[in-house]
C-alpha positions in Angstrom: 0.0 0.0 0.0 1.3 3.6 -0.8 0.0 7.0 -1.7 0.3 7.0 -5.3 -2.7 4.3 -4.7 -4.6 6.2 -1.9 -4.5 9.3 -3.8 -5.8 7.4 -7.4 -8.8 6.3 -5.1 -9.5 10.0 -3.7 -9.2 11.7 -6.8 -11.3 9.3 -8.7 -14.0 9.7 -6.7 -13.8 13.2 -6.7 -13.8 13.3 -10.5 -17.0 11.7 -10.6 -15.6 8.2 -11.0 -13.4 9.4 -14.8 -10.6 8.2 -14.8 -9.6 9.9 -17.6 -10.2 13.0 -15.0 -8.5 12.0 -12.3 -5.4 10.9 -14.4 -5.5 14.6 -15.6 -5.6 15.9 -11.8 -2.5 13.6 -10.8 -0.7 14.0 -14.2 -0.4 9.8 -14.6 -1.8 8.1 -17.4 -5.3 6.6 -17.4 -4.3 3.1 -17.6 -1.5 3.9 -14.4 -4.4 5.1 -12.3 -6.6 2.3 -13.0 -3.7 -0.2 -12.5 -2.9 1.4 -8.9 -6.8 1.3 -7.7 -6.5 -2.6 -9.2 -3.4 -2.9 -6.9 -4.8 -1.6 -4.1 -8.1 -3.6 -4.6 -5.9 -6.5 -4.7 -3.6 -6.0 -1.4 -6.7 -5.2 0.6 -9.0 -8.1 -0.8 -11.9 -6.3 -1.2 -13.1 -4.3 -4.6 -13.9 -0.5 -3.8 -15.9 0.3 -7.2 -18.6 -0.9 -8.6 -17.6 -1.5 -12.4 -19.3 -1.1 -15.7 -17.3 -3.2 -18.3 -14.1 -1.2 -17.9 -16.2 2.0 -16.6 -16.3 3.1 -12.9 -19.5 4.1 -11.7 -19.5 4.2 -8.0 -18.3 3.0 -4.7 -18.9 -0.3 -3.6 -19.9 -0.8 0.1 -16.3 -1.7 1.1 -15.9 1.1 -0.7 -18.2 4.3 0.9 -16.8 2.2 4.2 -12.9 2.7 3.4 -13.0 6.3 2.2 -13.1 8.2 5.1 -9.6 6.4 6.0 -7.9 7.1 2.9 -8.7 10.3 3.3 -7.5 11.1 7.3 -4.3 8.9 6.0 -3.4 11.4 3.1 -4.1 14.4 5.4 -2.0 12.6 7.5 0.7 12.8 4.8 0.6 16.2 4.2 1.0 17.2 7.6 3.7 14.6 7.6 5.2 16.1 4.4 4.7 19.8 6.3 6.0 18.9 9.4 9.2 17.7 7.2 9.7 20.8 5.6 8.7 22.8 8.5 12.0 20.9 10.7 14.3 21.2 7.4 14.0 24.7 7.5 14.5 25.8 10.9 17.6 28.1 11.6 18.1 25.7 14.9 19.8 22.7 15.6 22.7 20.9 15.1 25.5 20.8 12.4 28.0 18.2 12.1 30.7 18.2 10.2 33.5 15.6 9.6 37.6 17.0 8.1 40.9 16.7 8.2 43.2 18.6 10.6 44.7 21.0 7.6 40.8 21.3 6.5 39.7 21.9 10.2 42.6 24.5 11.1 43.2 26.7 8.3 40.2 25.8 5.5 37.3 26.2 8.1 37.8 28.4 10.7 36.4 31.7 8.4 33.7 29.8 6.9 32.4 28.9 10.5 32.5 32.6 12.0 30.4 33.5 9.1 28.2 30.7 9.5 27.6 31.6 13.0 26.9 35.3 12.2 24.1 34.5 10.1 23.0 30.7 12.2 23.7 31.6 15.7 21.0 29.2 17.1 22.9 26.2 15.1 25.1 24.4 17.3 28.5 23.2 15.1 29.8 19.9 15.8 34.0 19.0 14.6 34.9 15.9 13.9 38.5 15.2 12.9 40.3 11.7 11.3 41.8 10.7 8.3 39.9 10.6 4.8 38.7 7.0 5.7 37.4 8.3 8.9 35.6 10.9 7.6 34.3 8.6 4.6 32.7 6.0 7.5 31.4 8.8 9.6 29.3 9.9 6.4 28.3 6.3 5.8 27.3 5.8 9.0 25.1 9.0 9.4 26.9 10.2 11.8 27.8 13.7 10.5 26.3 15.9 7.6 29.4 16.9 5.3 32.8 15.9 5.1 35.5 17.9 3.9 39.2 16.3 3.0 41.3 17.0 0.1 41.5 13.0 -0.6 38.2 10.9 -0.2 38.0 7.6 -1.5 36.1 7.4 -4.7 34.6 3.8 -4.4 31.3 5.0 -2.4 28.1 5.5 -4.7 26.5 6.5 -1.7 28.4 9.6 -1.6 27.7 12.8 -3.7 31.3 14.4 -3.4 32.2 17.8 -5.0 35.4 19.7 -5.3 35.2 23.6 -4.1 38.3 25.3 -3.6 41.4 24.9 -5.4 44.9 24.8 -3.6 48.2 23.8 -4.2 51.8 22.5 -2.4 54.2 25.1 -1.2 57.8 24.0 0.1 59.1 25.6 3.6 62.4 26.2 4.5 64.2 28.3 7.4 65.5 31.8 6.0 68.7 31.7 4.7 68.2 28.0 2.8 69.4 27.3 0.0 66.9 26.6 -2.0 65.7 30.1 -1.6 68.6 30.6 -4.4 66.6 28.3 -6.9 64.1 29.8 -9.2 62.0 27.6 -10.5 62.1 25.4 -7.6 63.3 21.3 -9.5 62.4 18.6 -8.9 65.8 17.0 -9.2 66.9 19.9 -6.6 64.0 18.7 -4.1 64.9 15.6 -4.4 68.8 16.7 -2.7 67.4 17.6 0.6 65.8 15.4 3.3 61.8 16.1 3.5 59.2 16.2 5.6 55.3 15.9 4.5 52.2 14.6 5.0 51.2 11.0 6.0 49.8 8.9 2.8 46.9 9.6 1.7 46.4 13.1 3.6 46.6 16.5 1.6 47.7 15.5 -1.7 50.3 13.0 -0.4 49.7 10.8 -3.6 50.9 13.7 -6.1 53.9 14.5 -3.9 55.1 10.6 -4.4 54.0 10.9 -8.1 56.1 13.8 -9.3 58.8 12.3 -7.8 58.4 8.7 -9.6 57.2 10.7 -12.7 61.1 12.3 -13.2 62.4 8.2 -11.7 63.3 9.8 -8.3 63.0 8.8 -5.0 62.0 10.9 -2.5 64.0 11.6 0.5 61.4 11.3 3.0 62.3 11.6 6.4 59.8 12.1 8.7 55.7 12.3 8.0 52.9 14.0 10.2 49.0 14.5 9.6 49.5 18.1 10.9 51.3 20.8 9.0 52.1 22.2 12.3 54.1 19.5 13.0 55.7 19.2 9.7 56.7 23.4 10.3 57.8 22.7 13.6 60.5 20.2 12.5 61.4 21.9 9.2 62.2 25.2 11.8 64.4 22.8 14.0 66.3 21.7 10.8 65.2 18.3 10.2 64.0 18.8 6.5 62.3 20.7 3.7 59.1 20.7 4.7 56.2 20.5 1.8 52.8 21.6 3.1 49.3 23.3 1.3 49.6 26.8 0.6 46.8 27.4 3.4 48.7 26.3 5.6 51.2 28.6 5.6 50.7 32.3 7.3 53.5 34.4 6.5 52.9 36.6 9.7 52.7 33.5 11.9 55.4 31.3 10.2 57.5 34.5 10.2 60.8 32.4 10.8 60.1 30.1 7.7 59.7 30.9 4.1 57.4 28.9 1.4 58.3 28.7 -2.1 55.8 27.5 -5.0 55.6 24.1 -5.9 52.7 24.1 -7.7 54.2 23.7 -10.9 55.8 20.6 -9.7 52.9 19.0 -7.7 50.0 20.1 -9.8 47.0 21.7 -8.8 44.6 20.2 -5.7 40.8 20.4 -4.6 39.5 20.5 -1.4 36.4 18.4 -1.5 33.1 18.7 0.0 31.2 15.1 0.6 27.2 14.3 1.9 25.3 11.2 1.9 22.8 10.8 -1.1 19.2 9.6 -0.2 18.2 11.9 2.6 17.3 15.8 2.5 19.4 18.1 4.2 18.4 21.1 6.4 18.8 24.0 5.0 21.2 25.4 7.2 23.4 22.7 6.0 23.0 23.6 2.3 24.1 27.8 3.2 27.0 26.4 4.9 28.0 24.7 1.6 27.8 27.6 -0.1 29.3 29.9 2.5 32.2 27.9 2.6 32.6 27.4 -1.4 30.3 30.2 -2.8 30.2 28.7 -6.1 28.5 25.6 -4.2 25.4 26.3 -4.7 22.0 24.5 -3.5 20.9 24.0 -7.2 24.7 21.9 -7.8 24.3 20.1 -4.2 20.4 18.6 -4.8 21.8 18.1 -8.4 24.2 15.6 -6.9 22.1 14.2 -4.3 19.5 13.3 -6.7 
């Protein structure tokens, strides 16, 4: 039993029994309206019109009987369905969100303060973990977006969408000398001990593959999931460090210095990830677009769908 049925039942009767009216009113053919009354019919055992040939005429006793409760259930619906889009767009509740720490210390902190200028009644939840992590969280409904700039790609049940561009930069004390080089090489790289990101954190896969590209090996040294880390170490000497650009504050890292490596590690995308199947509030959808404003609700329902 469902409501495309109920509804073929109530508007029938309110057409006077055509159902060449009532498939008009519920834009369906004639011949899906009468098969849905037939289905109906047959899950409930009991006929609810009295038939001419192939003509509807009336109600049957069962009939006049049952109609009263297929209409209090569809009114039921529609305060269902209104009570639904009531709670979706309240400008309360809870938002939880799922990233990585480079995502969750230097991508989200501005998006947030503006998100709380315009929500202040929306509590923000923070997850933090690895891409997998924040893949399972999504799986599991446990938060409403996940932002990484690697997410594994073998999840249908994910809509994921890239929003903001970034690329690597290499940091290095002042003074180093490979603040001599311009263009930054890879070969020259490839010199010095490094330190970088875990695997499969911030572009971590493009990093090993420019390296193997040119049939180099990468002097890795030490790995973190923190460019914090990675800048604390490359300051006491350890390394080169090689980080995302938003991770690096001139004014704050005032003792290091970041040279572009975009041209050798190629251009990233932060990515922003949901669960298909289920509608999201709408506070959710203006913090998409607040944090990548060319995110908008029209692209996200588009790849929910």
């Amino acid at each position: 039993m469902n409501f495309q049925q109920l509804r073929a039942v109530r508007e029938t009767v309110r057409c006077g029994f055509s159902l060449t009216e009532a498939a008009h009113v519920l834009q369906a053919s004639q011949s899906g309206v009468s098969r849905q009354i037939r289905d109906l019919e047959e899950e409930l055992g009991l006929e609810l019109f009295t038939r001419t040939g192939k003509r509807l005429v009336g109600l049957t006793f069962p009939g006049d009987h049952l109609l009263p409760f297929i209409e209090r259930l569809l009114d039921s619906g529609t305060d269902l369905q209104r009570a639904g889009q009531d709670f979706l767009s309240r400008r309360d509740g809870m938002l939880t969100i799922a990233a990585t720490h480079s995502q969750a210390r230097y991508a989200l902190p501005r998006a947030v303060q503006a998100f709380r200028r315009i929500f202040p009644e929306v509590r923000l939840q923070l997850h933090q973990g690895s891409p997998r992590q924040i893949t399972q969280m999504l799986l599991d409904g446990e938060v409403d977006l996940g932002i990484a700039s690697e997410l594994p790609s073998d999840h249908p049940q994910l809509a994921v969408l890239p929003c903001q561009d970034w690329k690597h930069v290499v940091v290095v004390p002042a003074g180093h000398a490979l603040l001599q080089e311009s263009p930054l090489t890879i070969e020259r790289l490839a010199s010095h001990p490094l330190v970088t990101y875990d695997s499969g954190l911030t572009g971590r896969a493009r990093i090993d593959g420019a390296f193997a590209a040119h049939g180099l090996e990468a002097n890795i040294v030490l790995t973190a999931m923190d460019a914090d880390v990675i800048k604390t170490y490359v300051e006491l000497g350890l390394g080169v460090g090689i980080i995302a650009d938003l991770a690096f504050d001139p004014v704050r890292d005032r003792r290091l210095r970041a040279l572009d490596a975009g041209h050798l590690f190629g251009a990233n995308a932060t990515l922003l990830a949901t669960r298909r199947g289920g509608a999201l509030r709408e506070f959710v959808y203006a913090f998409a677009s607040i944090f990548s404003p060319g995110l908008d609700r029209e692209t996200l329902t588009r790849s929910l769908a």
